[in-house]
N, C-alpha and C positions, 0 to 999 in steps of 0.2 A: 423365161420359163414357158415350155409348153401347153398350149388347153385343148381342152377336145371342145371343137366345135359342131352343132347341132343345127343344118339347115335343113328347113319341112314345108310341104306344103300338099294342098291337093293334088288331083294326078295332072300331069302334061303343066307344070309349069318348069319345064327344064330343069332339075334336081339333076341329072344324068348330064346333060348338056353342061352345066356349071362345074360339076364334076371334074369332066375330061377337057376345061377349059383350065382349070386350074392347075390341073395336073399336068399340061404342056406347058402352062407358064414356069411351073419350077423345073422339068424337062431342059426346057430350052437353056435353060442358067446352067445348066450343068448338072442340076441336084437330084438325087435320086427320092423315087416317090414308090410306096407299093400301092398296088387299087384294089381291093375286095370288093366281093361282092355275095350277095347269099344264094348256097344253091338252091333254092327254093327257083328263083326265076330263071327260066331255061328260055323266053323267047325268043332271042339272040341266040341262044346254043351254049355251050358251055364255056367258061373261061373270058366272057366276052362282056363289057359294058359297053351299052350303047343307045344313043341318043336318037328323040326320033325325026333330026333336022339330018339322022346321016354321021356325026361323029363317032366313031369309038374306039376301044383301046383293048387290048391283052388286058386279064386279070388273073388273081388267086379266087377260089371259093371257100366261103366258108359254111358251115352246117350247125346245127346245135353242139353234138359234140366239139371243133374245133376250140383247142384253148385257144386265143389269140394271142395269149401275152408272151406264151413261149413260140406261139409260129412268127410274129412280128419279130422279136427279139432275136432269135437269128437269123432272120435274113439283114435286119440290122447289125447285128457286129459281123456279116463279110460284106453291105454294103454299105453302111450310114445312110439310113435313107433320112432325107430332110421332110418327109411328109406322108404319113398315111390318109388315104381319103377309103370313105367304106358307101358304097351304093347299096340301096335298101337295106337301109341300118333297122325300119322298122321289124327285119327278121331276126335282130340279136336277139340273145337273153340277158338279164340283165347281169349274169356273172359275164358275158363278154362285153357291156357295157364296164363292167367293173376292169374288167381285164384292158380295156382301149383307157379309161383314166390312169392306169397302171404306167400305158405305154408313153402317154404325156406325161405325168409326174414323176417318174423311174427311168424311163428313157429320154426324156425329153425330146419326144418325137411331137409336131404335133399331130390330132386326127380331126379328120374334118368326115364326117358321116351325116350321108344325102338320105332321104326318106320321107315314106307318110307319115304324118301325127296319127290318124284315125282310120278307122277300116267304114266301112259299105254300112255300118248301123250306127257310126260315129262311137266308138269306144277305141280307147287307147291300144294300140299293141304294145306288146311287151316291152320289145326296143324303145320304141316310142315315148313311153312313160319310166323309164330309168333315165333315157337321155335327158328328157325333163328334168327330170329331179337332179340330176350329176353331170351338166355337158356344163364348160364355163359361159360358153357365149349360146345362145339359142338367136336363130336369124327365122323371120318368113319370106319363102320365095313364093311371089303371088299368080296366080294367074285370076281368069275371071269367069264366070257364072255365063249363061246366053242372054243374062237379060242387063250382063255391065258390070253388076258388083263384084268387087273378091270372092273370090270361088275357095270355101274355107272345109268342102265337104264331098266326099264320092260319092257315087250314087253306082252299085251294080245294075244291071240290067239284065234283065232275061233274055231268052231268043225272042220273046213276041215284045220285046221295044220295051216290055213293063220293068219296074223297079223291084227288085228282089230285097224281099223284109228279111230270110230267116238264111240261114246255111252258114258253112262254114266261116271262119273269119279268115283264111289265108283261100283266093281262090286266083290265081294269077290270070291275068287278061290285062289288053289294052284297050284301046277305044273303041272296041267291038264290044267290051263288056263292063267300062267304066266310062260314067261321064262326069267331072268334077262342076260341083252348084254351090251356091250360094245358101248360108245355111235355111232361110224362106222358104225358098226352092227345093231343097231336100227334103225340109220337113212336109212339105204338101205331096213330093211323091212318097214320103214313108207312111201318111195316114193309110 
């Protein structure tokens, strides 16, 4: 039986990189795989996941509106795919997390969707916290903080280097405007 799997972690610990590693491994076998990704992040440009050692791959985008369960669904019955994988899952809602357990318990696909647990003030995103609550397997992919420990927390960053307390919760950047710390370390740059 299919599960949706849920791997998370701070930023720059390979989530994208595991991704499009997995994704050639069932490639290479022969088995067809789809990759999503949320249109929200355009850094790469559209249609594109990508790693920042340098891998990446074609993809489908999804948006809020997107059902998943009828876009997966047929591209499943003209290709059987053996595996959906979903980059920044933290942008679903959680009727498309409903809709991805749909696609593992109804279709027996399974999904494996890459993302953050928590945004820049450490509060769940939406994706985030439905995967929690309904993904069968939950995995942490770790990276580390600058002072050693697991890096459990983002930190935005302003133009002047300082730590941004307040604004939006979806603000896309990379290591120009996110550094992942150790929750210690976060907490001293949020006082």
């Amino acid at each position: 039986m299919a599960q949706v799997y849920y791997y998370y972690s701070a930023m720059n610990a390979g989530k994208s990189t595991s991704l499009l590693q997995s994704s050639y491994n069932y490639n290479e076998r022969g088995m067809e795989t789809l990759l999503l990704k949320s249109a929200v992040d355009q850094r790469v440009g559209p249609s594109t996941i990508a790693s920042r050692i340098g891998l990446s791959s074609d993809c489908h985008e999804f948006t809020n509106d997107t059902e998943l369960f009828e876009f997966i669904s047929n591209i499943h019955s003209q290709k059987g795919l053996a595996c959906v994988f979903v980059d920044e899952c933290q942008f679903l809602t959680e009727a498309q997390v409903r809709h991805l357990c749909s696609v593992a318990d109804d279709l027996d696909v399974p999904v494996l969707c890459y993302g953050l647990r928590s945004d820049f003030q450490g509060n769940l995103f939406e994706g985030s916290k439905a995967l929690l609550a309904l993904a069968d397997r939950i995995h942490e992919l770790k990276t580390i903080c600058h002072c050693g420990k697991k890096a459990t927390m983002n930190l935005r960053m302003g133009p002047e280097g300082k730590a941004v307390k307040e604004g939006a919760q979806v603000e896309i950047g990379g290591n120009e405007r996110y550094v992942a710390l150790c929750r210690k370390h976060w907490m001293e740059a949020m006082k």
